[in-house]
N, C-alpha and C positions, 0 to 999 in steps of 0.2 A: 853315241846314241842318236837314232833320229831324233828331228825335233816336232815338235805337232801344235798347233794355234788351235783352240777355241773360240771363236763368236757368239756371245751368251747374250741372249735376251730374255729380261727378265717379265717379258709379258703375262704369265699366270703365276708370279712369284710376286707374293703378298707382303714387301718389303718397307717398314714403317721406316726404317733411316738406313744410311751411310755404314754406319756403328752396326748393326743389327746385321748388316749383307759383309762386313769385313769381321768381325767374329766367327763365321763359319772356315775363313780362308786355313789355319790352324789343322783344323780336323783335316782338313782338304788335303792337305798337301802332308799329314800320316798319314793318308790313307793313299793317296800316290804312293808314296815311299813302300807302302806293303805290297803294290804291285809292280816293282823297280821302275818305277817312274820319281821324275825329279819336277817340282813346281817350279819352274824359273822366275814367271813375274807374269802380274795378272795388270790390266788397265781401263781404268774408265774409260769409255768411248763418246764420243759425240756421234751421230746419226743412226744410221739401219740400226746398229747392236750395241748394248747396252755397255758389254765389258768384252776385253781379249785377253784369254789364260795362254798363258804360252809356256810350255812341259816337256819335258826327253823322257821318252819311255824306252827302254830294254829293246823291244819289238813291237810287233800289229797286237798282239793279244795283250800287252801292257798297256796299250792306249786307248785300246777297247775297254779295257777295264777302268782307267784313269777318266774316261770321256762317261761311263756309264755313273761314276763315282759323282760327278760332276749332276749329271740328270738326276740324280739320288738327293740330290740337294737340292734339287728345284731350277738348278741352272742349266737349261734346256738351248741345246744351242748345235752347231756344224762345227766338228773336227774335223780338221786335214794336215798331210804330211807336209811340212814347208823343208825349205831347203837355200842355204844363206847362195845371195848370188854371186856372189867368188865360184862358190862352189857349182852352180849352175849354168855360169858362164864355162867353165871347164866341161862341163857336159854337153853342151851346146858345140864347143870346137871340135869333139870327138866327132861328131856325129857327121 
C-alpha cells in the first residue's frame, strides 16, 4: 500500500492538553480502517508543524478520505505521497 505523511498544525484547534489531543487518535485511526487505510504512527514535532501522521491507504481515494477524516477533527494540515528511499533510489537508476 502506498504510504502518505500528514503535517498537522494545530493553529485554530482549541487544544487544552496533551491528553485531550491523544484521545481523539482512537477514533482516528477506526475511522482509517473504514476507509482501507492503516494509522502507522503519528509524532510530535518541533518547529513549522505541530504533529506528522504517517498512514498506508488502499489508493488516492483512501487518503483522500483518511486526510479529510483528519480535517474532520480539527487537524488541518498537507498530505502527500512519500516513498521509503531504497525504494526511490531504485527509481532514480531507472530513469
Amino acid at each position: 500500500m502506498p504510504t502518505y505523511v500528514t503535517l498537522v498544525d494545530l493553529d485554530d484547534r482549541d487544544v487544552q492538553n496533551a491528553q485531550e489531543l491523544a484521545s481523539i487518535w482512537g477514533e482516528i485511526k477506526t475511522e482509517f480502517e473504514q476507509h482501507n487505510a492503516d494509522l502507522i504512527d503519528s509524532y510530535a514535532a518541533l518547529g513549522q508543524h505541530d504533529f506528522l501522521i504517517l498512514f498506508e491507504a488502499g489508493d488516492r481515494e483512501a487518503a483522500f478520505k483518511s486526510a479529510l477524516t483528519l480535517r474532520r477533527h480539527g487537524l488541518e494540515g498537507e498530505t502527500m505521497e512519500i516513498v521509503d528511499t531504497d525504494d526511490f533510489s531504485e527509481l532514480v537508476d531507472e530513469v
